[in-house]
C-alpha positions in Angstrom: 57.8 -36.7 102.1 55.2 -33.5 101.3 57.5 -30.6 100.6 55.2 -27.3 101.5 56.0 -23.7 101.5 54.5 -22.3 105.4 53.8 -18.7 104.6 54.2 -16.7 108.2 52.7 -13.3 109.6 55.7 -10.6 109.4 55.8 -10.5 113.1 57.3 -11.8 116.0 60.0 -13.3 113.7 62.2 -15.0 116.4 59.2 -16.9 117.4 58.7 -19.1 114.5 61.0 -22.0 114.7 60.1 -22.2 118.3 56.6 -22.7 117.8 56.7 -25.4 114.9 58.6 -27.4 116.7 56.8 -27.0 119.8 53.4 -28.5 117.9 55.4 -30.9 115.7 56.1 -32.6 119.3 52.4 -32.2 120.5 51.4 -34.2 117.5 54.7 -36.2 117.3 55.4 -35.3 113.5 58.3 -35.6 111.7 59.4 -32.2 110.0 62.5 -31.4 108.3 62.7 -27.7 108.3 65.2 -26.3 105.6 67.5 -24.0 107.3 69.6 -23.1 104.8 67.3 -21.0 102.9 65.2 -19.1 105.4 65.8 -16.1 106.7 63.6 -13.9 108.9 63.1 -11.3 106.7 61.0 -13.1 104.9 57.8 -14.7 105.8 58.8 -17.7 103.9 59.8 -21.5 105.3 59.9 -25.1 103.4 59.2 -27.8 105.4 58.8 -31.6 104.7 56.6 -33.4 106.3 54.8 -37.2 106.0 51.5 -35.9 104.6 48.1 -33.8 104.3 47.5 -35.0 107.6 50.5 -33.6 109.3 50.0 -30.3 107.7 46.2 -29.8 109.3 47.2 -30.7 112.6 50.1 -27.7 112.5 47.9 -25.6 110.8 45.2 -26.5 113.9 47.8 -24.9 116.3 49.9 -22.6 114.7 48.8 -18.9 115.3 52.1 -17.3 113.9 51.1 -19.0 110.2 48.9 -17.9 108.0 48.8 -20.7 105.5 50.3 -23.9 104.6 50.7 -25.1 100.7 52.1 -27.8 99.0 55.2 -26.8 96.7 54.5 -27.3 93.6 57.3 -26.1 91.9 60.2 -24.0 92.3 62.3 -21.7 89.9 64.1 -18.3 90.1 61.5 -16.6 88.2 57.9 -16.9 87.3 58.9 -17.1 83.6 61.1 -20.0 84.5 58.1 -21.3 86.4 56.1 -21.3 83.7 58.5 -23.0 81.2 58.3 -26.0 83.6 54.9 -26.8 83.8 51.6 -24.7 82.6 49.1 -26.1 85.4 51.2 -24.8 88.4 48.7 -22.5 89.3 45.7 -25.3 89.6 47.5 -26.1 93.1 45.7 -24.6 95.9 47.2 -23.6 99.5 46.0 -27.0 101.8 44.9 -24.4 104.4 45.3 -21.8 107.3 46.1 -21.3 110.3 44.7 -20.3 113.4 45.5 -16.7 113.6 41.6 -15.7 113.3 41.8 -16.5 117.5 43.3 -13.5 118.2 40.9 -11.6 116.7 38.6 -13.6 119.6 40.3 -12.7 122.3 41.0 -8.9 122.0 41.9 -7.2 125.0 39.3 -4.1 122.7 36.2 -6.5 123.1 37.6 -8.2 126.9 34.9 -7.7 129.7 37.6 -7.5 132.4 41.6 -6.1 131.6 44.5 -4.7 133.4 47.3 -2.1 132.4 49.4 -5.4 131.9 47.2 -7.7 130.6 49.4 -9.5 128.0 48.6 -9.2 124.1 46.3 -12.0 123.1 48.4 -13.4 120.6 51.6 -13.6 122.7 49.5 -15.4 125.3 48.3 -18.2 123.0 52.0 -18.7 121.1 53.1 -19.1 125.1 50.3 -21.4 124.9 51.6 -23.8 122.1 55.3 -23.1 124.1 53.8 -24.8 126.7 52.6 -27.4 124.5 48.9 -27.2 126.5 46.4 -30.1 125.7 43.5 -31.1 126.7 43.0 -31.6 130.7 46.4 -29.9 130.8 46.7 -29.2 134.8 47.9 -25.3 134.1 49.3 -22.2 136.4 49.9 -19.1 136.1 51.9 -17.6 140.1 51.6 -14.1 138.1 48.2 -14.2 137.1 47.4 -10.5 137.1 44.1 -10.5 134.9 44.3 -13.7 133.6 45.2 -13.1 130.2 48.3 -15.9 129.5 45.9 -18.9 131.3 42.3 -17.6 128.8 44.7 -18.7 126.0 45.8 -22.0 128.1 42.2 -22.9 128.2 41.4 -22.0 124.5 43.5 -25.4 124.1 42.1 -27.1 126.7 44.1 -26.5 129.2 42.7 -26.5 133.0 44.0 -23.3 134.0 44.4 -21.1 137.0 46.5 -18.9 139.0 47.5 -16.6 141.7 48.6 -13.0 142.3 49.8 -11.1 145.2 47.2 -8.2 144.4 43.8 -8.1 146.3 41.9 -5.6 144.3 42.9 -7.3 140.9 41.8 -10.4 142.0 38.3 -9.2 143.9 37.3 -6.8 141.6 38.2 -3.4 143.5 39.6 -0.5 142.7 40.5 1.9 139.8 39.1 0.7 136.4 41.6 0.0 133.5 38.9 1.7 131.2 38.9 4.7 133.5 38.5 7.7 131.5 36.6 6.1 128.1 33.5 6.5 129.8 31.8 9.2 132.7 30.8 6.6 134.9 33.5 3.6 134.3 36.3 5.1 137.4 36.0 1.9 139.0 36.1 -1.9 139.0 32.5 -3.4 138.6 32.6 -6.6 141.3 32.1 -8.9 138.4 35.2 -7.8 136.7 36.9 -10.7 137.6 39.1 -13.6 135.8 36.4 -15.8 135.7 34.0 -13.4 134.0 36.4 -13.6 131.2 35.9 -17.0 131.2 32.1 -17.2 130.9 32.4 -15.0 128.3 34.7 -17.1 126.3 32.3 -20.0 127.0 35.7 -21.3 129.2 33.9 -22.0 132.5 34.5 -25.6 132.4 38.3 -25.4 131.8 38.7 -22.8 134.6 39.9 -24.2 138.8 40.2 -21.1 140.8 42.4 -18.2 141.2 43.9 -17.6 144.6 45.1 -14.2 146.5 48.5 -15.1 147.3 52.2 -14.6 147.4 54.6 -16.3 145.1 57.0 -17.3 147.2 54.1 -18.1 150.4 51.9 -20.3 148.0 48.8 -22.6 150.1 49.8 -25.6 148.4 51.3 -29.0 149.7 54.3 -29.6 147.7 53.4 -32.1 145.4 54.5 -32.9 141.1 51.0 -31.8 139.9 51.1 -29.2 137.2 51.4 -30.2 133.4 52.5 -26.5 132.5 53.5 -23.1 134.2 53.1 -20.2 132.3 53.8 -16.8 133.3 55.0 -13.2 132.8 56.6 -12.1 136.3 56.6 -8.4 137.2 59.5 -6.5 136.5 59.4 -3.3 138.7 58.1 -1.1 135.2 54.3 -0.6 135.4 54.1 -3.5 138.1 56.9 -3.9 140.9 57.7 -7.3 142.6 56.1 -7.5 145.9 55.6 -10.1 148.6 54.4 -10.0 152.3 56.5 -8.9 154.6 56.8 -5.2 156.3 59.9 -3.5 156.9 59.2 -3.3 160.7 60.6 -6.7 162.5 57.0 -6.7 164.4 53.6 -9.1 164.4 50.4 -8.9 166.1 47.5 -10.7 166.0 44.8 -9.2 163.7 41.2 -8.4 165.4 38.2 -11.0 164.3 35.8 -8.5 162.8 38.4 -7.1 160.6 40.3 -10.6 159.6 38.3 -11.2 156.5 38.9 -8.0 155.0 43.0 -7.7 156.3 45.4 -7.1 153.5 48.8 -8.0 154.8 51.7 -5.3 154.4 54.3 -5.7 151.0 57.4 -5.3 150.7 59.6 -5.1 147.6 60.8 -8.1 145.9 64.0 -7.7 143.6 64.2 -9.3 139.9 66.6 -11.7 141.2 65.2 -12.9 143.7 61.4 -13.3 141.9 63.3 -15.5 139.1 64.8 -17.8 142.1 61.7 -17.8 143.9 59.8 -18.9 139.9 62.3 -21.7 139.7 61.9 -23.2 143.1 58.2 -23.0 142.5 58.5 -24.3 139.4 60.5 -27.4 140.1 58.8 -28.7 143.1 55.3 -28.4 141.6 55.5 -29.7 137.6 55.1 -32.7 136.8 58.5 -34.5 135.2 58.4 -33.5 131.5 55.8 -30.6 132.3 57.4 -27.5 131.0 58.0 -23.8 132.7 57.4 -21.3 129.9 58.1 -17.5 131.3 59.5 -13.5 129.8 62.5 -12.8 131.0 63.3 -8.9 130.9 66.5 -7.8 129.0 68.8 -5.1 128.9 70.7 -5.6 125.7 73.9 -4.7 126.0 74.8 -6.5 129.2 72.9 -9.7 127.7 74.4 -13.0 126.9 73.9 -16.7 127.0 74.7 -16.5 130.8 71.8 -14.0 131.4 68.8 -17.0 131.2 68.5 -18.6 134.9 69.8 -22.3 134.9 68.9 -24.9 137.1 70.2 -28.9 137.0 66.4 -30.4 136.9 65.5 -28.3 133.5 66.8 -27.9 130.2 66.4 -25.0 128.4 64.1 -25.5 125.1 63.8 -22.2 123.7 64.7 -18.8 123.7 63.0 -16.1 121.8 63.5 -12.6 121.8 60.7 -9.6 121.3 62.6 -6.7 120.6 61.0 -3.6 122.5 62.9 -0.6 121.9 66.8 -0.3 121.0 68.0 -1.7 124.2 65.5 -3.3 126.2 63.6 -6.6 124.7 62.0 -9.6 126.3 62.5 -13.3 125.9 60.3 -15.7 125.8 62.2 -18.9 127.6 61.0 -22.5 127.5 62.6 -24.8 129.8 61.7 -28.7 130.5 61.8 -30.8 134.0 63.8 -33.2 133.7 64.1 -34.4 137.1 61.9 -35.4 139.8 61.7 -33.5 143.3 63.5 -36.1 144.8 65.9 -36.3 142.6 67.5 -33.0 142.7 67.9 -30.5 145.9 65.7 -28.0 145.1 68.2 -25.4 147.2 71.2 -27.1 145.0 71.1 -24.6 142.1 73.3 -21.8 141.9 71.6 -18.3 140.7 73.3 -16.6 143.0 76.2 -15.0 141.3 76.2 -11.4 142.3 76.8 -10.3 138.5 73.9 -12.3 137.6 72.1 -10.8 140.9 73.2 -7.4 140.0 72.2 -7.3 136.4 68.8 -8.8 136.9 68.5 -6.0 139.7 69.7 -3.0 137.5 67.2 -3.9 134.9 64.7 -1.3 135.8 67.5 1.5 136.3 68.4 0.9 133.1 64.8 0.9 131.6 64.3 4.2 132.6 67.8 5.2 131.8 67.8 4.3 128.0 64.1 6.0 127.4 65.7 9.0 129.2 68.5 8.8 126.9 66.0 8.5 123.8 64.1 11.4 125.0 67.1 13.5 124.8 
């Protein structure tokens, strides 16, 4: 076995583990990671692995690494070092990692963004969660501006999406950039997902994006996606909606103005958007494709009992980003392991009113601990 020493960014510390392992199983390598002497205040991890080879293919994933190199040797002190042998320093690093993408995606140097277009390098570490290869069949139900499916497709992934919100998807309304420049108010009609994707030179790993709602998706229900990735809305600076008016009434919408109709929204409550992902989610992946999501968290009502279950997945991983003193976010992993007809999709029980009620409170309690911060 190749002992190394992975040297790590000092970021995102939770995330680590997660993502190793998450490559190790892309490439089917055998790693023995040596728990009992890391910690995550350090950037520091020892690994064993088969070889050289095993090494580059992490290091041709990995964006939370910064380098990989062989240990050498190892001593309490850099005297003691060099009492055991003189040449230690003639060993070089193997190599680095892949953390010079995010640089290449910034959301600074992005053609089209959003006010929640997710942080490049979160979206490609969801990307490595997701374990996306190469004609990966990807989807995104919360597509927003297409940030978390540009880093699907940076790894070959055939990506798309949909989203509940016209003017994001079409190009309309009030720039993001609004402000930085006298004549930038609004939304050029080319600032669109798939301008993103030209850019990036990403056209041919791009399907379509669709206007729709979540839970009133155009699909026939079929196993087809490898991976679906996503960040749902959490009522902060985007609330859950889906069609639906609060008036029990229909009519029929003229001809000339059908093309150009934006049904009515209504609310849509945490709860019920994380029931809605998982019904989704399980009667369109594929068995072994794998639902990787954020899950919005009030701290000191969270526990184990907190991350959505459901008898066709098993939960993978489960990383937290801490946000400020009692709000974070976690980054959950889950795997089908059951086909459609092997399961009731309806069977599954998220329905507990505390679990209702504490996904529900979330955003009350948001706003409550920043008030209480301000104070």
């Amino acid at each position: 076995m190749l002992q190394c020493l992975c040297l790590y960014a000092q970021e995102f510390e939770d995330f680590r583990i997660q993502e190793l392992k998450s490559i190790c199983e892309i490439f089917d390598i055998e790693v023995d990671i040596q728990y009992d002497v890391y910690t995550e205040k350090k950037p520091y991890l020892f690994i064993d692995v088969n070889g050289l080879d095993d090494v580059q293919k992490i290091l041709s994933r990995s964006i939370l690494l910064k380098s990989i190199s062989e240990l050498y040797i190892n001593a309490d002190s850099y005297k003691s070092i060099g009492e055991k042998d003189s040449k230690w320093k003639e060993k070089l690093n193997i190599g680095t990692s892949q953390r010079c993408v995010i640089n290449k995606y910034s959301l600074k140097d992005r053609y089209f963004i959003g006010n929640t277009s997710m942080d490049p390098q979160l979206s490609l570490i969801m990307a490595n969660q997701a374990q996306i290869v190469k004609g990966c069949f990807c989807y995104d139900p919360f597509v927003g501006t297409g940030s978390i499916i540009v880093a699907c497709s940076h790894f070959g992934g055939v990506s798309g999406g949909g989203d509940i919100d016209y003017n994001t998807i079409y190009g309309r309304g009030k720039s993001s950039r609004a402000g930085l420049s006298p004549d930038k108010s609004y939304r050029s009609r080319d600032e669109l997902i798939r301008t993103n994707f030209e850019h990036y030179n990403l056209n041919t790993f791009y399907w379509e994006i669709i206007a729709s709602d979540a839970t009133h998706n155009p699909f026939r229900v079929t196993e087809i996606f490898d991976a679906i990735v996503t960040d749902p809305p959490y009522g902060i600076r985007e609330g859950g909606r889906k069609l639906g008016s609060k008036k029990d009434t229909t009519w029929d919408i003229p001809d000339d103005v059908r093309d150009e109709h934006i049904p009515a929204k209504r609310m849509h409550t945490l709860s019920s958007i994380m029931v809605d992902l998982f019904e989704f989610a399980f009667k369109y992946l594929v068995v072994g494709g794998r639902l990787v999501y954020w899950l919005p968290i009030y701290k000191p009502s969270y526990s184990e009992e907190t991350i959505p279950r459901h008898p066709g997945f098993t939960l993978l991983g489960n990383s937290e980003q801490h946000l400020t003193k009692t709000i974070s976010r976690r980054l959950i992993t889950m795997k089908k392991i059951k086909a459609l007809n092997e399961e009731d999709s309806t069977s599954y029980k998220l329905n507990k009113e505390e679990w209702k009620q504490q996904q529900n409170d979330f955003r009350k309690n948001y706003f409550n601990a920043n008030n209480d911060s301000q104070d």
